[in-house]
C-alpha positions as CSV (number, residue, x, y, z in Angstrom):
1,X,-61.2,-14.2,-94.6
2,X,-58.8,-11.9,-95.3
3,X,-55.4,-12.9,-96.7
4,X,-51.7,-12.5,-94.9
5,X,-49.8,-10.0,-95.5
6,X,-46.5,-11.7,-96.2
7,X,-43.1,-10.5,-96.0
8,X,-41.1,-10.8,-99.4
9,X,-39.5,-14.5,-99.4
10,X,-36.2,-14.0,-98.1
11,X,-34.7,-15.7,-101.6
12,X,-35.8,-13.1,-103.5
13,X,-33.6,-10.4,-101.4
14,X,-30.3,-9.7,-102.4
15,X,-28.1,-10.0,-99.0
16,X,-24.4,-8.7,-99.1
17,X,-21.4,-9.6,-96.8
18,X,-19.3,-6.8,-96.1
19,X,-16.1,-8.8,-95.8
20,X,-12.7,-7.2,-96.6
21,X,-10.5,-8.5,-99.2
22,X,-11.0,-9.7,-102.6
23,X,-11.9,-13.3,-103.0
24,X,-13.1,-14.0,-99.4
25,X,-14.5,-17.1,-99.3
26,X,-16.3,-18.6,-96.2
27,X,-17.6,-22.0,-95.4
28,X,-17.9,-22.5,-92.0
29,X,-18.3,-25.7,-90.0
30,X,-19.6,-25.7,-86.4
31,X,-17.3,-28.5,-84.5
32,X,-20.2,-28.4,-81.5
33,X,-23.9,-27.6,-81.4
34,X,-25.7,-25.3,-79.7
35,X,-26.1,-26.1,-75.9
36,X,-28.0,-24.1,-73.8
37,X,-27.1,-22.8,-70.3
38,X,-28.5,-21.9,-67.6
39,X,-29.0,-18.1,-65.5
40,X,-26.3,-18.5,-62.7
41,X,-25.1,-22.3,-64.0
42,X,-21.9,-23.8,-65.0
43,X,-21.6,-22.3,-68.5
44,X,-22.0,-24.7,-71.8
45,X,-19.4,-25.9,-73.6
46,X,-18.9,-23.3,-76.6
47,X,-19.4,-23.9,-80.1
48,X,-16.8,-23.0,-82.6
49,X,-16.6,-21.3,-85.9
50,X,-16.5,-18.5,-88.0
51,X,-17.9,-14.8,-88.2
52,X,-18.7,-12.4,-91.1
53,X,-20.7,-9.0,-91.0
54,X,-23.4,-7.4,-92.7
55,X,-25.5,-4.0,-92.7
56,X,-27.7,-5.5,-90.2
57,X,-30.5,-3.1,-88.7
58,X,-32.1,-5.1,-86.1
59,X,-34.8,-6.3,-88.4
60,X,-34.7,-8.9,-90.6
61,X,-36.2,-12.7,-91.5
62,X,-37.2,-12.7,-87.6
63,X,-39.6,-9.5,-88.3
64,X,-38.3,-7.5,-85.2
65,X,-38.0,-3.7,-85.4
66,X,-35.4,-2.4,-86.8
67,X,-33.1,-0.2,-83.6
68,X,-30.1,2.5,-83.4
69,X,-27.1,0.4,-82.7
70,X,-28.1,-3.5,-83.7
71,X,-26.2,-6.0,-82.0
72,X,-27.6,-8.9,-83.7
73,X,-26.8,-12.1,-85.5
74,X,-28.3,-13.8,-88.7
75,X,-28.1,-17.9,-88.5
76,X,-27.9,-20.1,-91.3
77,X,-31.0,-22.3,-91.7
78,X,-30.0,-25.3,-89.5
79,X,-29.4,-23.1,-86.3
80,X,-32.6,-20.6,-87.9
81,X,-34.5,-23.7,-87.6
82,X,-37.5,-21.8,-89.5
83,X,-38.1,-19.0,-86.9
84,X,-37.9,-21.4,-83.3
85,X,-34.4,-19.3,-83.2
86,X,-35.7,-15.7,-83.1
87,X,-35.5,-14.0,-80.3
88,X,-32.9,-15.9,-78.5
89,X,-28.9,-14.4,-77.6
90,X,-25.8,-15.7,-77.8
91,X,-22.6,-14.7,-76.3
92,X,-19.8,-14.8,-79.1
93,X,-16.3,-14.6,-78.4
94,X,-13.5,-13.3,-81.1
95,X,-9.9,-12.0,-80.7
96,X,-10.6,-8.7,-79.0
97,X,-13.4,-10.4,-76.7
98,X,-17.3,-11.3,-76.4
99,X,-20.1,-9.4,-77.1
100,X,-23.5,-10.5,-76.8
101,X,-26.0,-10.5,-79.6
102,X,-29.8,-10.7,-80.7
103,X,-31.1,-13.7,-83.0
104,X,-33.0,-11.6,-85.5
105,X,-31.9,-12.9,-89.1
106,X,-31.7,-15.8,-91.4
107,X,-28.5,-16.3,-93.7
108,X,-29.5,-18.9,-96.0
109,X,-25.6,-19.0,-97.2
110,X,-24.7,-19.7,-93.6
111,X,-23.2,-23.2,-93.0
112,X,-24.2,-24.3,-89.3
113,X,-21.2,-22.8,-87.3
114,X,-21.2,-19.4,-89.4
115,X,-22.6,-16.2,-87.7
116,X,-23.4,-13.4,-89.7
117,X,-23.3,-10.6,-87.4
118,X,-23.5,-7.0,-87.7
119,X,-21.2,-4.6,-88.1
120,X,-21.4,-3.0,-84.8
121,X,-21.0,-6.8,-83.0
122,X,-18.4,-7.4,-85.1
123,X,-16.5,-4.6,-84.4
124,X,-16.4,-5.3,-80.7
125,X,-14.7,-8.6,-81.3
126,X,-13.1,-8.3,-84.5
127,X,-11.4,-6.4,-86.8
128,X,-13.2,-5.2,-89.0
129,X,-10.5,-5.3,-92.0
130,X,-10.3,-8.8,-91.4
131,X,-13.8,-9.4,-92.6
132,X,-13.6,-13.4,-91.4
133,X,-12.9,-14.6,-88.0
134,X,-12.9,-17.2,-85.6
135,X,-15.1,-17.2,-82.9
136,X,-16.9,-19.5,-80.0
137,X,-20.2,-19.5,-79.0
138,X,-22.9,-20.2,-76.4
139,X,-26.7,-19.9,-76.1
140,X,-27.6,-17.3,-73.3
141,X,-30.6,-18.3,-70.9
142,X,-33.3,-15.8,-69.6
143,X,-30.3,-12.7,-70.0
144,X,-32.1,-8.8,-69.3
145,X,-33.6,-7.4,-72.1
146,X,-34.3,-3.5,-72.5
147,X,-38.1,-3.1,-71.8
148,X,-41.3,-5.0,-71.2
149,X,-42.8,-8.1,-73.0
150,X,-44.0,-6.1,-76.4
151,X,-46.7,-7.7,-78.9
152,X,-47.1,-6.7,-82.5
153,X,-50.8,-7.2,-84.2
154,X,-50.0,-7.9,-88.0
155,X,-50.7,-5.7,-90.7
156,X,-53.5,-7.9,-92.9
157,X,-54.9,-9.1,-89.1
158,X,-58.7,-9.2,-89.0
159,X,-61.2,-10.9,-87.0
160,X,-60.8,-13.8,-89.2
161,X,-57.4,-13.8,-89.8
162,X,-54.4,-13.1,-87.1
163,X,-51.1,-12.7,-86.7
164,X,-49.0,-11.7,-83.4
165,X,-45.3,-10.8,-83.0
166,X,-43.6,-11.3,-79.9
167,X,-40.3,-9.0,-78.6
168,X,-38.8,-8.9,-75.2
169,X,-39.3,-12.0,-74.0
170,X,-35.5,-12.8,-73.0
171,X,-35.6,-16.5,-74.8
172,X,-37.1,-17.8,-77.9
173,X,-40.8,-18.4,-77.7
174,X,-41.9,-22.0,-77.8
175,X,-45.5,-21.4,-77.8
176,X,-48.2,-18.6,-77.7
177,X,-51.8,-19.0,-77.0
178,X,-55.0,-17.7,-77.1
179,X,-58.0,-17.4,-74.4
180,X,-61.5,-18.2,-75.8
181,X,-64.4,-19.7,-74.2
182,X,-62.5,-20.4,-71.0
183,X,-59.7,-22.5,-72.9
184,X,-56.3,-21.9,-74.7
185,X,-55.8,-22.4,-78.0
186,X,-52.3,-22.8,-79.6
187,X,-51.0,-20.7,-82.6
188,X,-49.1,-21.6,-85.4
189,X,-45.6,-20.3,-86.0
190,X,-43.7,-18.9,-88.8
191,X,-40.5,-18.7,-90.2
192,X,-40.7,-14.9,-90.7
193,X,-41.5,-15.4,-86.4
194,X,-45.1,-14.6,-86.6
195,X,-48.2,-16.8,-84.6
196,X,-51.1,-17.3,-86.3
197,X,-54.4,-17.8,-85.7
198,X,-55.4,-18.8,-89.1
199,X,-59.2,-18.5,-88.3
200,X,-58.9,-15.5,-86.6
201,X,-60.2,-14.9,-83.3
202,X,-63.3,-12.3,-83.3
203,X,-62.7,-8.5,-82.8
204,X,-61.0,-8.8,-79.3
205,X,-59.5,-7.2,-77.2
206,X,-57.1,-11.0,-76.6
207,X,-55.4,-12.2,-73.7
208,X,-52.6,-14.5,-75.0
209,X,-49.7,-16.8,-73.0
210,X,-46.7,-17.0,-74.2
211,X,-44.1,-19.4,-72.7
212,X,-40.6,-19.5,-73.7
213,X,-37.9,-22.1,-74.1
214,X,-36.6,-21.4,-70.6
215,X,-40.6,-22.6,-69.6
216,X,-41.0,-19.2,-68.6
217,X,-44.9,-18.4,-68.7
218,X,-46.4,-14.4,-68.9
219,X,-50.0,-14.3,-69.4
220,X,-50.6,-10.8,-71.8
221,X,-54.2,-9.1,-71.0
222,X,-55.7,-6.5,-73.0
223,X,-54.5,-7.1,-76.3
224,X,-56.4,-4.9,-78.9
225,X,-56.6,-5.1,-83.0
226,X,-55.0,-2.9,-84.2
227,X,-52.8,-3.5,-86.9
228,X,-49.3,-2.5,-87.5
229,X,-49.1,-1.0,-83.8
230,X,-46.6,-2.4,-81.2
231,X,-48.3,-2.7,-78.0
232,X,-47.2,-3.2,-74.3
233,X,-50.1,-5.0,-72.8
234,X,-50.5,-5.8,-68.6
235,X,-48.4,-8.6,-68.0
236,X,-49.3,-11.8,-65.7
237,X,-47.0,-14.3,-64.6
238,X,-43.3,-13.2,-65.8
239,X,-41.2,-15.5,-65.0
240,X,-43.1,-18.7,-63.8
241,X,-42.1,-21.7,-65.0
242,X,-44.6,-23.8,-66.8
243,X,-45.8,-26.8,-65.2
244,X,-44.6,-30.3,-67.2
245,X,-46.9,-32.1,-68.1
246,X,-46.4,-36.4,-67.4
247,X,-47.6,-39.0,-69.8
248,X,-50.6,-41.0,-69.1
249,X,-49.1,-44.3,-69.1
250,X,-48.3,-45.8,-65.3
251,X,-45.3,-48.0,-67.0
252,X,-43.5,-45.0,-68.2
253,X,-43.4,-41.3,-68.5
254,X,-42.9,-39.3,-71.0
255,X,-38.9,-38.2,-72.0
256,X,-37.9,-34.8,-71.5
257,X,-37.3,-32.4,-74.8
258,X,-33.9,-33.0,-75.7
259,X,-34.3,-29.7,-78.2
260,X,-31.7,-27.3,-77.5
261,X,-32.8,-23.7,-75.9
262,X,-30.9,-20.7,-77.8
263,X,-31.7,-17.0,-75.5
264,X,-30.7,-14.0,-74.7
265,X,-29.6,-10.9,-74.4
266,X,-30.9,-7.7,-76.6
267,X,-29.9,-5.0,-78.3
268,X,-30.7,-1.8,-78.0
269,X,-34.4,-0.6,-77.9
270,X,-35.4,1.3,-81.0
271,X,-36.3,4.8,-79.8
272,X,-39.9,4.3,-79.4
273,X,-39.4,1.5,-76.7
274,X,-39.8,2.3,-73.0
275,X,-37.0,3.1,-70.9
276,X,-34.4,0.2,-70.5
277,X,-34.7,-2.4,-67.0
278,X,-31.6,-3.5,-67.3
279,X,-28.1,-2.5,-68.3
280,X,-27.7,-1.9,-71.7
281,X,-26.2,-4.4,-74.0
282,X,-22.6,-3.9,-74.4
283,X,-19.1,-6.0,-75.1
284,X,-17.9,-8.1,-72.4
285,X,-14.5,-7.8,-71.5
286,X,-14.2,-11.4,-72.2
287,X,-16.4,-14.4,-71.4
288,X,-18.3,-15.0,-68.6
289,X,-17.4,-18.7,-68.9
């Protein structure tokens, strides 16, 4: 078996605040968590707290690629939640407006209620000069995102070992499976937002499902290894919800997941990506609530 190919531990990398001002200090409290909302819903009631920036480049903790003009947000661990975050947007509202941002980061000095953003999102909501702001903040479900359902094969990934990166899929990813022998079997996830197959999964090519916090199922066909490539496989099933399952027991069924759903909206595609669907992330005038 070969051994993973690890990103550095996000400890051991020095990450710097770009807030103006000597002696800024911040230590942010979120007064309400996350809620998620719904496509075409009433929205959520809004979390409040506190914004900084950093040199964000769309990559990050979350292992996306890194893109021209990042509108993206790093969460401190409680709202990180060890990688279940990634992929999800937010819509975050400062003094000059709202702009809607990427999960693709982890700030480890983040209180919950504290979003690191990048400079370019904070400048659309913000002054920059400020360096510290107050914002709100909501959990976007199932927004557009700039190009097809994308899967990453690991660098390190072998037929005994594999990892798969996910990108595009409009809300966090709640689980991603693999077809052999006429049955599905479920990855593990990361906090560096990589599912593995820590036994591997012979020399492919894979077909995986992927369904998202939303319940959203796509079935991916044609997945090859090859490492370190992204690919855009034939897509199956965009959209459809997954079915819920019941418990067993005739005296009483089983409660629905209470967890919270964080999603959606992306920023913009690094240059490589295929032509945008869907209008291209930008700063709202002000909220849509």
């Amino acid at each position: 078996m070969l051994d993973s190919v690890e990103p550095t531990p996000w400890w051991r990398l020095r990450r710097t605040w770009l807030i103006a001002g000597a002696g800024a200090v911040v230590a942010a409290t979120a007064t309400v968590a996350l809620v998620a909302q719904s496509s075409g819903a009433a929205c959520a009631a809004a979390a409040a707290g506190q914004a900084t920036y950093y040199a964000a480049d769309g990559g990050g903790n979350c292992s996306f690629d890194q893109v021209s003009n990042p509108l993206v947000v790093a969460l401190g661990n409680a709202e990180y939640k060890a990688g279940a975050a990634c992929g999800g947007y937010l819509d975050v509202k400062g003094p000059k407006g709202t702009v809607r941002v990427k999960v693709t980061d982890r700030c480890p000095e983040c209180a919950a209620g504290h979003l690191d953003l990048s400079k370019q999102a904070f400048a659309k909501i913000g002054d920059v000069n400020a360096g510290v702001i107050k914002v709100t903040y909501s959990p976007v479900t199932s927004a557009p995102v700039p190009g097809p359902m994308t899967i990453r094969v690991k660098e390190g990934s072998s037929r005994y070992w594999l990892a798969l990166r996910l990108d595009n899929v409009g809300n966090p990813t709640s689980t991603v499976e693999l077809q052999q022998s006429g049955a599905w079997k479920a990855l593990s996830h990361t906090d560096y937002n990589y599912w593995i197959a820590q036994n591997g999964a012979g020399p492919g090519p894979f077909t995986v499902r992927v369904t998202d916090s939303a319940g959203r199922r796509t079935t991916l066909s044609g997945v090859t290894l090859t490492p370190g490539t992204v690919q855009r496989p034939g897509a199956t099933g965009g959209g459809t919800v997954a079915p819920k399952t019941t418990a067993a027991s005739p005296k009483s069924a089983a409660p629905p997941s209470t967890a919270p759903s964080t999603e959606a909206l992306a920023a913009d595609a690094p240059a490589a990506e295929a032509p945008s669907t869907g209008p291209a992330p930008t700063a709202f005038a002000g909220s849509r609530c």
